[in-house]
ROSE-4610 file (N, C-alpha, C; in Angstrom, 1 decimal, always signed):
// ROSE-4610
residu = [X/X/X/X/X/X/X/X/X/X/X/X/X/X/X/X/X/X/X/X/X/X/X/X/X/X/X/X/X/X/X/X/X/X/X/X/X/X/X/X/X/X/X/X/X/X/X/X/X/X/X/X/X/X/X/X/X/X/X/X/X/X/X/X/X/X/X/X/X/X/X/X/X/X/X/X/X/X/X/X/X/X/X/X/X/X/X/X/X/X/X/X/X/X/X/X/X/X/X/X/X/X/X/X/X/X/X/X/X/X/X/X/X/X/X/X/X/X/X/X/X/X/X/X/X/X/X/X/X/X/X/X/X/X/X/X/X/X/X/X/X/X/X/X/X/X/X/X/X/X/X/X/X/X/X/X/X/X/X/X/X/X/X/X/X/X/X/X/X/X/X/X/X/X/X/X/X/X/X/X/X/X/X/X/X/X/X/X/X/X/X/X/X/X/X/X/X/X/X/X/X/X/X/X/X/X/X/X/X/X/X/X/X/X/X/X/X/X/X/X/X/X/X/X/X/X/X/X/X/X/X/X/X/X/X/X/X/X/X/X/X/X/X/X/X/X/X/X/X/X/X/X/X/X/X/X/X/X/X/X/X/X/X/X/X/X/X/X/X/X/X/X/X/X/X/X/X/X/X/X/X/X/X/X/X/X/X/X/X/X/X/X/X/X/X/X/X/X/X/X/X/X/X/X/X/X/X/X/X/X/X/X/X/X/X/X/X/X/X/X/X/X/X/X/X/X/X/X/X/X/X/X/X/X/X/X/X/X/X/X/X/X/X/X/X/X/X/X/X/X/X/X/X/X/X/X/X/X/X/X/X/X/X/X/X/X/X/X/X/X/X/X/X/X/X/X/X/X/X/X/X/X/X/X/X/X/X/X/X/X/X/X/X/X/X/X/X/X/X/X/X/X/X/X/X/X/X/X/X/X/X/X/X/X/X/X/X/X/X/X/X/X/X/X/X/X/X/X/X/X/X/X/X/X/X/X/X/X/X/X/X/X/X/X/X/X/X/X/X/X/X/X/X/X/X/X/X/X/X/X/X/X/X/X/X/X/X/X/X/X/X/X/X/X/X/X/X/X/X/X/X/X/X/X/X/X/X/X/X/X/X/X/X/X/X/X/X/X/X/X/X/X/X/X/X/X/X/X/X/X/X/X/X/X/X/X/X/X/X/X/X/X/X/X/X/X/X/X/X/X/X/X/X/X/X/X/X/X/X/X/X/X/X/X/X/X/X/X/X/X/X/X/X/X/X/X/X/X/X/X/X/X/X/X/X/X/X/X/X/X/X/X/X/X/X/X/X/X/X/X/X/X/X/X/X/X/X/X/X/X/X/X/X/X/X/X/X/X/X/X/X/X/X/X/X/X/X/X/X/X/X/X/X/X/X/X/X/X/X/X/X/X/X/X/X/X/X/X/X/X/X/X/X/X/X/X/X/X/X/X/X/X/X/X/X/X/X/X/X/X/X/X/X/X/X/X/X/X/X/X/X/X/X/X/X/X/X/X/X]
num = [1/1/1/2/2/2/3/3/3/4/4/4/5/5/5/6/6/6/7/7/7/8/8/8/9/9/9/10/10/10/11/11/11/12/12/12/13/13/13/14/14/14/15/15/15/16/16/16/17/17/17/18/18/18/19/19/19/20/20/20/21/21/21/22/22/22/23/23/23/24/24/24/25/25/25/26/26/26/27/27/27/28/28/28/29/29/29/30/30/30/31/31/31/32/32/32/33/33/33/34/34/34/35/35/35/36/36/36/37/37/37/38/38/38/39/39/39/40/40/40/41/41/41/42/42/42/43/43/43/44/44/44/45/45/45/46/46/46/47/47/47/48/48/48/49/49/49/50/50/50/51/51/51/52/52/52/53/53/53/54/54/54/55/55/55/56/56/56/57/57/57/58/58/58/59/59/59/60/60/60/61/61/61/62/62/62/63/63/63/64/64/64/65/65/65/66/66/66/67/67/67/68/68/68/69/69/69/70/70/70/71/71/71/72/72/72/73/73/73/74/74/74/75/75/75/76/76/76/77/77/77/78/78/78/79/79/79/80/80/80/81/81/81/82/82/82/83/83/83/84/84/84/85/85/85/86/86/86/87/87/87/88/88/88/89/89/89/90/90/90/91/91/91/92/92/92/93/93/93/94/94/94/95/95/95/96/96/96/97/97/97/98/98/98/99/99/99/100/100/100/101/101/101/102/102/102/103/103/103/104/104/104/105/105/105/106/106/106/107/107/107/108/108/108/109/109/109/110/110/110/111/111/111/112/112/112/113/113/113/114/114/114/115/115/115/116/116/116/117/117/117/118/118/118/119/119/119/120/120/120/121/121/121/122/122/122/123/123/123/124/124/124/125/125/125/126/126/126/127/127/127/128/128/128/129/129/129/130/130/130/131/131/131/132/132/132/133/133/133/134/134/134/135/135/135/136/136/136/137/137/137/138/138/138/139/139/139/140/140/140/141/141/141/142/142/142/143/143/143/144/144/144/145/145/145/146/146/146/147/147/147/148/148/148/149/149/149/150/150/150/151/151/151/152/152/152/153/153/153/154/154/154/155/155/155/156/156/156/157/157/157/158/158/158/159/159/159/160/160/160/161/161/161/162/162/162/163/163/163/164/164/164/165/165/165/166/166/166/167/167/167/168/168/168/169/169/169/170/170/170/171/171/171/172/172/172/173/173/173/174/174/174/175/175/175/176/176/176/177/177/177/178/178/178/179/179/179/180/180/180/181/181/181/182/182/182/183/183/183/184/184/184/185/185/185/186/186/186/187/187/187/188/188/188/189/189/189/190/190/190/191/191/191/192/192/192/193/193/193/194/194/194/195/195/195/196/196/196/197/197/197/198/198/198/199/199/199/200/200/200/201/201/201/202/202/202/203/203/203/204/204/204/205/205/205/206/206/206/207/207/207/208/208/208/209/209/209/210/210/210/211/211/211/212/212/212/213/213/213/214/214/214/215/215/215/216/216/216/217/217/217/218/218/218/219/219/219/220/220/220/221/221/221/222/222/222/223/223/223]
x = [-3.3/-2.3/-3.0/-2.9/-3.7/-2.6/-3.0/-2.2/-3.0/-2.4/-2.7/-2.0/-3.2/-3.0/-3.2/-1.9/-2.4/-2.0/-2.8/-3.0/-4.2/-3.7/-4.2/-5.0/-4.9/-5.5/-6.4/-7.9/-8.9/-9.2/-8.7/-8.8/-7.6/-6.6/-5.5/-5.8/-5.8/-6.3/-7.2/-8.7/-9.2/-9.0/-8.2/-7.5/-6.5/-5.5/-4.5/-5.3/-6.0/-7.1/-7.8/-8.1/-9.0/-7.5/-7.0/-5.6/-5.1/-4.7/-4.7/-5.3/-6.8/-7.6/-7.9/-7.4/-7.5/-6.3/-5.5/-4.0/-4.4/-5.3/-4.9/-5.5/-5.0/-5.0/-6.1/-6.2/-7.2/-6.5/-7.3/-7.3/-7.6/-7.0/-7.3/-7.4/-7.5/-7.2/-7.4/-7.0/-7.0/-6.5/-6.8/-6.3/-5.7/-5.1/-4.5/-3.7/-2.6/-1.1/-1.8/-3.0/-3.3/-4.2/-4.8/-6.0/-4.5/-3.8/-2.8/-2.5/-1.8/-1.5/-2.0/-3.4/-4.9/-4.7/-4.6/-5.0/-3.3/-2.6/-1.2/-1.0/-1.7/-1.4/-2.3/-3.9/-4.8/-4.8/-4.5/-4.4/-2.8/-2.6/-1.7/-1.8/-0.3/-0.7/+0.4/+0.6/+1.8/+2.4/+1.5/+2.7/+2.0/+2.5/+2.5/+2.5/+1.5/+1.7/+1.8/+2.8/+2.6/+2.9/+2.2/+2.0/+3.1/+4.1/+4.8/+3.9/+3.4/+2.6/+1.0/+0.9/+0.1/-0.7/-1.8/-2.7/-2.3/-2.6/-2.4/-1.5/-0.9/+0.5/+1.7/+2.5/+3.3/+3.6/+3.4/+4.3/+5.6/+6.8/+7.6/+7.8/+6.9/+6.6/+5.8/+4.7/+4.1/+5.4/+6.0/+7.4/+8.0/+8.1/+9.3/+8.8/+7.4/+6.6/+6.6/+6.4/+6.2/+7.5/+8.7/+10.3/+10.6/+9.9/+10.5/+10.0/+8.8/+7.6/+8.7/+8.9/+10.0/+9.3/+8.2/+7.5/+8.4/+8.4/+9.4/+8.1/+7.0/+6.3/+6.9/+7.0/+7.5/+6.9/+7.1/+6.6/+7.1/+6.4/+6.8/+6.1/+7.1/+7.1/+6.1/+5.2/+4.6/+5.1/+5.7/+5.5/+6.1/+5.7/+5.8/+7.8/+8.2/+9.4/+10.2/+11.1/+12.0/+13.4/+13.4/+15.0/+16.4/+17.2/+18.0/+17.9/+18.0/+18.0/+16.3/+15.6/+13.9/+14.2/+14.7/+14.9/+15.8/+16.9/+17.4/+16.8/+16.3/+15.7/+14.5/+13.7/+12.4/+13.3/+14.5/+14.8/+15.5/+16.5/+16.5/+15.9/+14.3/+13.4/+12.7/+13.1/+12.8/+12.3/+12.2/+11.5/+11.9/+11.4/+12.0/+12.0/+11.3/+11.1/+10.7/+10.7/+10.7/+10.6/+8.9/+8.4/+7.9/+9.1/+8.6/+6.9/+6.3/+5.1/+5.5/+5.0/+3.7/+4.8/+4.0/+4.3/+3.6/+3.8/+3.1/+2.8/+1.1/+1.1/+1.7/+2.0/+3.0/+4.1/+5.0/+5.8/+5.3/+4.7/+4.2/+4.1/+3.2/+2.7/+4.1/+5.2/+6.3/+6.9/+7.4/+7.8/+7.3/+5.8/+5.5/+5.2/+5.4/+6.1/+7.1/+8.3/+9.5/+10.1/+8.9/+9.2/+8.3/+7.3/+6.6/+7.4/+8.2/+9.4/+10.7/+11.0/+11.9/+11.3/+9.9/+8.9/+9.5/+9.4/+9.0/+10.3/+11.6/+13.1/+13.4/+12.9/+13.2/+12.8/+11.6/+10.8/+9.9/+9.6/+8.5/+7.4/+8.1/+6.5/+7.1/+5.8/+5.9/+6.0/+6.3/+6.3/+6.1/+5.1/+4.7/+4.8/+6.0/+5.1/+5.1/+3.7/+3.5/+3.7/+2.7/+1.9/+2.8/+2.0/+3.3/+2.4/+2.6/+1.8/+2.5/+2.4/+3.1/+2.3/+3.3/+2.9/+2.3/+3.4/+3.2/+1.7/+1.8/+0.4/-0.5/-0.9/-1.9/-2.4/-1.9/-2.1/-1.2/-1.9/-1.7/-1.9/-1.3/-0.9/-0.5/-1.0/-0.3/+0.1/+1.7/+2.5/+2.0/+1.5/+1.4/+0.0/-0.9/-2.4/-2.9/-3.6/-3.7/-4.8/-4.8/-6.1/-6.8/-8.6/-9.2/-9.5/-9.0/-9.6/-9.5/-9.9/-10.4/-9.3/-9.5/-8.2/-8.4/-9.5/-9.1/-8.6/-9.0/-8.7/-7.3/-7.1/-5.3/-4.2/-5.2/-4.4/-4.0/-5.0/-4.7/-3.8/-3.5/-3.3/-1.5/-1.4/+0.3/+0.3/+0.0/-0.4/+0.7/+0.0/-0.1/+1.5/+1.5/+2.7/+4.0/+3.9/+4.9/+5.4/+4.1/+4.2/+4.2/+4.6/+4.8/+5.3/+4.9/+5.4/+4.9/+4.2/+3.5/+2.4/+1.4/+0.6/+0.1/-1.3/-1.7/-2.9/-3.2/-4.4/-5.4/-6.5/-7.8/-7.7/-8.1/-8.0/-6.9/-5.9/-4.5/-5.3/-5.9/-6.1/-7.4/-8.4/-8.9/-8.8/-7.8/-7.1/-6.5/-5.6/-5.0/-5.7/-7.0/-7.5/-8.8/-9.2/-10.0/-9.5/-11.0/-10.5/-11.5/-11.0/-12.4/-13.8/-13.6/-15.1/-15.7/-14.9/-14.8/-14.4/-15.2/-14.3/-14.9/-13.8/-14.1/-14.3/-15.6/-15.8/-14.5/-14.3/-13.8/-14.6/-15.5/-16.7/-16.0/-15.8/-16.0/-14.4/-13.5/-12.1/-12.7/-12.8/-13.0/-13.8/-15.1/-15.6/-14.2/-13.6/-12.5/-11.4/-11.2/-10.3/-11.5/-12.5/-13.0/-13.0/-13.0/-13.2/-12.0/-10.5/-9.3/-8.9/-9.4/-9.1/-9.9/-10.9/-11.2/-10.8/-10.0/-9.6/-8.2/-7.3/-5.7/-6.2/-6.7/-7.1/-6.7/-6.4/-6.5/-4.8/-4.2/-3.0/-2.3/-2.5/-1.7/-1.5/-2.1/-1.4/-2.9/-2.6/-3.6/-3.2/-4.3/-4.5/-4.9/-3.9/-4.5/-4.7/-6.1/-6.5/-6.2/-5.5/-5.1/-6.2/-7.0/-8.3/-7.6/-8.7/-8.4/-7.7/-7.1/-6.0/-6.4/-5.7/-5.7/-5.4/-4.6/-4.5/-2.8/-2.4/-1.2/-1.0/+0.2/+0.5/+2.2/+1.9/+2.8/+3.9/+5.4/+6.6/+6.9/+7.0/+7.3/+8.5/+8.7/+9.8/+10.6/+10.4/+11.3/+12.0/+11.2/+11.1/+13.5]
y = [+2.7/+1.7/+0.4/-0.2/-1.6/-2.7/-3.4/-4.7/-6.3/-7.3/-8.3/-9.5/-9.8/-10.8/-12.1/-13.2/-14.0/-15.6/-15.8/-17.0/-17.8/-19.3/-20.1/-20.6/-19.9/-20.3/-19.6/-20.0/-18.9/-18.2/-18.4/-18.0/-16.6/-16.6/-16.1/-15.3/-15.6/-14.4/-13.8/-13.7/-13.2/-12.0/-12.5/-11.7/-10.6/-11.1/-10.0/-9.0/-9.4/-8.6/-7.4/-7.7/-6.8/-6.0/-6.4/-5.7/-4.6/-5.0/-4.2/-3.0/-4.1/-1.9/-1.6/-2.2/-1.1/+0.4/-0.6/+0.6/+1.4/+0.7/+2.4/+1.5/+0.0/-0.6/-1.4/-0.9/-1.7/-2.8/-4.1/-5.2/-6.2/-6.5/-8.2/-9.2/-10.5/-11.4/-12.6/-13.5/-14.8/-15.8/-17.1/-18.3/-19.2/-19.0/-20.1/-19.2/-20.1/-19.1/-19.2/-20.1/-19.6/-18.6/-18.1/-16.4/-15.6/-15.8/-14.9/-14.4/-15.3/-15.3/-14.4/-14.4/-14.1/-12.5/-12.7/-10.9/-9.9/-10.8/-9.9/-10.0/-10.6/-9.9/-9.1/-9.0/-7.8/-6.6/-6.4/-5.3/-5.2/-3.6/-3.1/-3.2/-3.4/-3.6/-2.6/-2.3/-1.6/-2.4/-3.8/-5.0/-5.9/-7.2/-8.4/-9.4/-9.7/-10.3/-11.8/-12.9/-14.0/-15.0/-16.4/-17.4/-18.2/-18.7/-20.0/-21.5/-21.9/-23.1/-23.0/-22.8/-22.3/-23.4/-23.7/-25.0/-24.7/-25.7/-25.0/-24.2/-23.4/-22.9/-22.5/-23.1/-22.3/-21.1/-20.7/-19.2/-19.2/-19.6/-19.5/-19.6/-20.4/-19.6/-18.6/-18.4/-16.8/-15.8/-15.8/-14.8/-15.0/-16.1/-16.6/-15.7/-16.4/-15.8/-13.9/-13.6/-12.1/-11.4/-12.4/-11.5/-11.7/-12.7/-13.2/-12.2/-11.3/-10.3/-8.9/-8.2/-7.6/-6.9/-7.4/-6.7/-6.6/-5.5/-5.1/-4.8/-5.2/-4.8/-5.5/-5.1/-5.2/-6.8/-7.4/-9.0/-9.0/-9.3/-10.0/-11.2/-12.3/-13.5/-13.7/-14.8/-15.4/-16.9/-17.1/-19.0/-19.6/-20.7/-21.5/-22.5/-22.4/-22.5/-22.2/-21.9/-21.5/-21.6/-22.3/-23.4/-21.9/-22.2/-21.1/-21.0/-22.4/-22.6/-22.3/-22.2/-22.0/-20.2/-19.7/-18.3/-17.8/-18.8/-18.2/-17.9/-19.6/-19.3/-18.4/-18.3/-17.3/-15.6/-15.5/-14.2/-14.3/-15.2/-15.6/-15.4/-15.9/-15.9/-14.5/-13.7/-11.9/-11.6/-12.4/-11.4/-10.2/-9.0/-8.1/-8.4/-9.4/-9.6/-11.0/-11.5/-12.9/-12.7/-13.2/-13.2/-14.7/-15.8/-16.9/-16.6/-17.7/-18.0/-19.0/-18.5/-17.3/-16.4/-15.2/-13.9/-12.8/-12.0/-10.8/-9.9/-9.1/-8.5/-7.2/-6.3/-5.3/-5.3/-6.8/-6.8/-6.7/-7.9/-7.3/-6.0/-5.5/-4.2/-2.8/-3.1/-2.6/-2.8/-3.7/-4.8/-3.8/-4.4/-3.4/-2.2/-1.3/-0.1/+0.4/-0.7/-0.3/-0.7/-1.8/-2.0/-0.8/+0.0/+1.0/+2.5/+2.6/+3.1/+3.2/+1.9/+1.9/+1.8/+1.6/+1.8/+3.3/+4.2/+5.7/+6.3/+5.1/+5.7/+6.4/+5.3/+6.3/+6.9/+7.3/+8.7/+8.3/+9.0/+8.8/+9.8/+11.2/+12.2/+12.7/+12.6/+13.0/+14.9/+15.3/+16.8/+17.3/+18.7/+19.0/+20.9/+21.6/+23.1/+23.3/+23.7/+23.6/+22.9/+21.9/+20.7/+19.6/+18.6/+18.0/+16.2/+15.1/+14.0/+13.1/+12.9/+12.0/+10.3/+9.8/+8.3/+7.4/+7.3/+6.2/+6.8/+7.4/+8.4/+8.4/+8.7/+8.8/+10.1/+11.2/+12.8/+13.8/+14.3/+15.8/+16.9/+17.9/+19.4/+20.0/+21.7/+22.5/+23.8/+23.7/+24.9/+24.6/+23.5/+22.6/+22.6/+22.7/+23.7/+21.9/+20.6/+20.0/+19.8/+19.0/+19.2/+17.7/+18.0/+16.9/+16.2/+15.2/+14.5/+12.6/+12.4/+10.8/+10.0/+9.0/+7.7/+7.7/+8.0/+7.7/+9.0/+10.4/+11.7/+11.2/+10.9/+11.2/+10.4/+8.9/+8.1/+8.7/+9.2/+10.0/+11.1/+12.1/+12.9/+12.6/+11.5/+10.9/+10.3/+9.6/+9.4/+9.9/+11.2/+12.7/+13.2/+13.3/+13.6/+12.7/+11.6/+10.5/+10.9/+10.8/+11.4/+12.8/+13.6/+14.8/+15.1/+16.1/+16.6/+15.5/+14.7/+13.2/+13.0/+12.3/+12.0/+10.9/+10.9/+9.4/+9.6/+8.1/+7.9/+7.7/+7.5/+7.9/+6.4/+5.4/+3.7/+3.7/+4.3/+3.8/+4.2/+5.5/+5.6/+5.2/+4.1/+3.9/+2.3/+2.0/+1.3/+0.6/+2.1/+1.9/+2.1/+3.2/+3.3/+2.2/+1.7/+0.6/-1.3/-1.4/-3.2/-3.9/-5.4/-6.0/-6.3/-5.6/-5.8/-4.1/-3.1/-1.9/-1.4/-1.8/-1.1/+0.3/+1.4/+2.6/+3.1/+3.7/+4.0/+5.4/+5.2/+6.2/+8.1/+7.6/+8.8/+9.5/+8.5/+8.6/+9.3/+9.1/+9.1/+11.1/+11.1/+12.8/+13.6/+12.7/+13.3/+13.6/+12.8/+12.7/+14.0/+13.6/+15.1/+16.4/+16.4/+17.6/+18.3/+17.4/+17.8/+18.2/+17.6/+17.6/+19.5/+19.6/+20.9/+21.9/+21.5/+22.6/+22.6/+22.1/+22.0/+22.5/+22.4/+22.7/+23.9/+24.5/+25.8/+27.1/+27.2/+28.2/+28.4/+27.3/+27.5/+27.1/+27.8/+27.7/+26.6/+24.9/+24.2/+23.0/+23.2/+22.8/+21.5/+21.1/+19.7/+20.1/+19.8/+19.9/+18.7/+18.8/+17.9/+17.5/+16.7/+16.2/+15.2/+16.3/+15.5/+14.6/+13.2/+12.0/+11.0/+11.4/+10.6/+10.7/+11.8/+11.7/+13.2/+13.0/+14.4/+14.5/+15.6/+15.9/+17.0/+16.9/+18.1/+18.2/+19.9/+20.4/+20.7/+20.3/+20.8/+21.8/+22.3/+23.8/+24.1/+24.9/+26.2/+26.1/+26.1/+26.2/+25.4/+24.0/+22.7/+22.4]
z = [+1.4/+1.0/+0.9/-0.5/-0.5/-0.3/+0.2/+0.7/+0.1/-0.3/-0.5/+0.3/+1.4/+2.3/+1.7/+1.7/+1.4/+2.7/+3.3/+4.3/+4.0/+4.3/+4.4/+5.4/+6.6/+8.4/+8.2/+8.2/+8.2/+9.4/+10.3/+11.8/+11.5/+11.3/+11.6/+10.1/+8.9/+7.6/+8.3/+8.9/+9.4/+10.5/+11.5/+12.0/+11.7/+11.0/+10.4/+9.5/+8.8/+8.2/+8.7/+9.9/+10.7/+11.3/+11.7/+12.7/+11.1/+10.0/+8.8/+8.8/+8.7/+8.3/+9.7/+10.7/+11.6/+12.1/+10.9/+10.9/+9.8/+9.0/+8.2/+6.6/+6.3/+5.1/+4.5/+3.3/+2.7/+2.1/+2.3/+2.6/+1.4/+0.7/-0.3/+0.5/+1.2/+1.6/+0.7/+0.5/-0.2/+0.6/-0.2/+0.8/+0.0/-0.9/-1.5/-2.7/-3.3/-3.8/-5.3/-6.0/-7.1/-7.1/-6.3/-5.7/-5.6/-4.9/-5.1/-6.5/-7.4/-8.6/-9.3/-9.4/-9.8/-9.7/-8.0/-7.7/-7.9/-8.1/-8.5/-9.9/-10.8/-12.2/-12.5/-12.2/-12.0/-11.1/-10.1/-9.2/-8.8/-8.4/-7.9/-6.4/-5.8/-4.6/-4.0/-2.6/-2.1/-1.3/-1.0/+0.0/-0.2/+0.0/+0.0/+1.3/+2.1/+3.2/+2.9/+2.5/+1.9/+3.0/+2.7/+3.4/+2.7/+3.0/+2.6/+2.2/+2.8/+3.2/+2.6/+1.3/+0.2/-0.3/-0.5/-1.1/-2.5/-3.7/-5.4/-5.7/-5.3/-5.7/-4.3/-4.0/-3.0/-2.8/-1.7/-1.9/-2.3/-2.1/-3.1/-4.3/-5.2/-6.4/-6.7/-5.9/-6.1/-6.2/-5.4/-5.0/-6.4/-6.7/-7.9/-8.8/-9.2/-10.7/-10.2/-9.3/-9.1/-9.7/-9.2/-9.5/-10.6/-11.4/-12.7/-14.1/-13.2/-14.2/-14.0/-13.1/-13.2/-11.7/-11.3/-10.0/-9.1/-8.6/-7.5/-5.7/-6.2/-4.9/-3.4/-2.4/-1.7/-0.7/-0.7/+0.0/+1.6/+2.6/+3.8/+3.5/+4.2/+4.0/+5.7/+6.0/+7.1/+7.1/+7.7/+7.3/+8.7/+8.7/+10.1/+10.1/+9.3/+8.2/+9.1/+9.8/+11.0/+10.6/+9.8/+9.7/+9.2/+9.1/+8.4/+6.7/+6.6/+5.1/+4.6/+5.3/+4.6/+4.8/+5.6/+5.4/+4.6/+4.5/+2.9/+1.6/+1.2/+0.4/+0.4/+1.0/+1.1/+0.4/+1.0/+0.8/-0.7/-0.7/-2.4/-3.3/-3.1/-4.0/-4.5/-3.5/-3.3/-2.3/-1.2/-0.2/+0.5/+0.9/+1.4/+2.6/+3.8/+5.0/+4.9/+6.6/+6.5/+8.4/+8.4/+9.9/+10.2/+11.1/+11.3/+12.5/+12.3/+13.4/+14.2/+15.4/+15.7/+16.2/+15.4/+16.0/+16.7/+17.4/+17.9/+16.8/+17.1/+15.9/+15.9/+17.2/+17.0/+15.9/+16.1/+15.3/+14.0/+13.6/+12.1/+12.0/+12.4/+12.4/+11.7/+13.1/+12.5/+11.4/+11.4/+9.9/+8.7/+8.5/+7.6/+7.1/+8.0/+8.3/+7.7/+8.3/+7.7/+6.5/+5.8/+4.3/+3.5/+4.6/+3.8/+3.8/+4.6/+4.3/+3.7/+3.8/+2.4/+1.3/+1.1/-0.6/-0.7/+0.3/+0.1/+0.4/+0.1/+0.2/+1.9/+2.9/+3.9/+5.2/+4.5/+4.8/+5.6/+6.8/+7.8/+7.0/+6.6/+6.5/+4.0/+4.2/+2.7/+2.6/+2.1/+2.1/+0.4/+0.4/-1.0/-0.5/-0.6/+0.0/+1.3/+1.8/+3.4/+3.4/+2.8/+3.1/+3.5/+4.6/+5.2/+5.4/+5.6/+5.4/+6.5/+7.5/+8.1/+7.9/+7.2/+6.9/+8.5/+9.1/+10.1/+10.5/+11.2/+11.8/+11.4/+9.9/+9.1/+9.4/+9.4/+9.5/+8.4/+8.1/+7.1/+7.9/+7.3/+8.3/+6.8/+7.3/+6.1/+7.2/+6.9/+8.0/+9.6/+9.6/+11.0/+11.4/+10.4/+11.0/+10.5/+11.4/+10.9/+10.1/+9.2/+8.0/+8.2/+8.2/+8.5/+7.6/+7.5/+6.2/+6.4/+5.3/+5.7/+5.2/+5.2/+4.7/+3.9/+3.1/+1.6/+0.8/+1.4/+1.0/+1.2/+2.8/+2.9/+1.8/+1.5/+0.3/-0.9/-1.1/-2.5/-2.3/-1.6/-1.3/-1.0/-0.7/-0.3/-2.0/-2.7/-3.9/-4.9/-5.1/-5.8/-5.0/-4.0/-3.4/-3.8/-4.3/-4.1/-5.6/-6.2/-7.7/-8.7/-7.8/-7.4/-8.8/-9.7/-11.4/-12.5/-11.9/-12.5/-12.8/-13.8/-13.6/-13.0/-12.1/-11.5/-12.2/-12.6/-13.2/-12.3/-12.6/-12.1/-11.7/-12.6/-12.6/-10.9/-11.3/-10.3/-8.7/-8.7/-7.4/-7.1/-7.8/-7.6/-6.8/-7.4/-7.2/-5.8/-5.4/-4.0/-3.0/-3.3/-1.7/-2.0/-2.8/-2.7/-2.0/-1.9/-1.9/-2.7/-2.5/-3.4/-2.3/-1.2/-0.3/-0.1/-0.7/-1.0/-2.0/-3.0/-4.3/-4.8/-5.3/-5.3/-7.1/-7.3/-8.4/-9.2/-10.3/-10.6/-10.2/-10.2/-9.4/-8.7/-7.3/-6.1/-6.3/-7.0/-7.2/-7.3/-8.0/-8.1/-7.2/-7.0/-5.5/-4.3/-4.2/-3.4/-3.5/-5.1/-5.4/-5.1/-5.4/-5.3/-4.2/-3.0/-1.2/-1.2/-1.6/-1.3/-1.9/-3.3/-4.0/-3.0/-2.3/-1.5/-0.3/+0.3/+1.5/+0.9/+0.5/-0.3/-0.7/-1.7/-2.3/-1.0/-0.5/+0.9/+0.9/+0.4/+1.4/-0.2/-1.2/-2.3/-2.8/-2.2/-3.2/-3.8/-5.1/-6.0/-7.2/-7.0/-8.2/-9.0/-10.3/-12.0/-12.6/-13.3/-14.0/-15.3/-15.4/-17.2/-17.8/-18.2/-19.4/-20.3/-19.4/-20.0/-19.5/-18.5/-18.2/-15.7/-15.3/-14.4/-13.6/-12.1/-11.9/-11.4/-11.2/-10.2/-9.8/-9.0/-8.0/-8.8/-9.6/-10.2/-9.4/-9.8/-9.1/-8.7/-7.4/-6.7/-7.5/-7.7/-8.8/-7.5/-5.8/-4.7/-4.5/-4.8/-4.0/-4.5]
């Protein structure tokens, strides 16, 4: 899951940063609302950690310009802002969340969690078949037998699941389990699928390749 952090405290973007990929996320960080701009009309993101209190562009119009594109990606707001009326508008402008400072990082932590589950309608575990994905956890199991694999196998692998009778492009998942201090070659994208098709191959469930384009996981006839 790639996230785009955007604060202005270099002490505190640093930190959230590291607390991030230690949950699980790869990491953008920026420091100012026109870097934001920047990295939200080039890259796809799955959340939004935004700063109110923004040098060159405010966060509330980063939010503005993002709602105005038709982007629905999901935003928690950070901002030092407290008032009632600065939390209205923050939510007005689209935010899905809205965490005054200072806060505990647990909370964050949860927060966005639970906007990572309303992304996924809900759902704590993805399911394909056996195969079974528990988001919060970061663990895969097929018929409960758990399967070893890495964070970036597992990303793709929830991916493909979410888009289940779909195709994902090669670019797209290069995309999400990368960052820009890790960026992942389309290569490495198929090396990835390749470990994944042999680990899945055993237990009936398989990735097809659509030359040219990308891969997916065909609709069970049961499902």
């Amino acid at each position: 899951m790639r996230v785009l952090l955007v604060e202005d405290d270099d002490t505190l973007r640093l930190t959230l940063t590291r607390a991030l990929a230690a949950n699980g996320y790869s990491v953008d960080a920026v420091h100012d609302g026109l870097a934001a701009e920047l990295a939200l009309g080039s890259t796809g993101y799955a959340l939004v950690v935004l700063d109110l209190g923004l040098p060159g562009l405010d966060g509330i119009e980063v939010l503005r310009r993002l709602r105005q594109r038709k982007d629905r990606t999901p935003v928690l707001v950070l901002t030092a802002r407290s008032g009632i009326d600065d939390r209205v508008h923050g939510l007005r402008a689209g935010a899905d969340d809205y965490l005054v400072k200072p806060f505990a990082l647990p909370e964050l932590e949860a927060r966005i969690e639970a906007l990572r589950r309303r992304a996924n309608g809900g759902l704590d575990h993805l399911t394909h078949g056996p195969l079974e994905i528990d988001v919060e956890r970061h663990l895969a199991s097929v018929n409960g037998e758990r399967l070893d694999l890495t964070r970036r196998e597992l990303a793709i692998l929830a991916a493909l699941i979410q888009r289940v009778g779909n195709v994902v492009v090669k670019r797209r998942l290069a995309q999400q389990i990368g960052s820009w201090e890790d960026e992942v070659s389309i290569g490495s994208v198929e090396v990835y699928i390749h470990r994944l098709r042999k680990r899945l191959a055993p237990y009936g469930v398989h990735i097809t390749t659509i030359h040219g384009l990308g891969y997916l996981l065909e609709a069970r006839a049961d499902a």
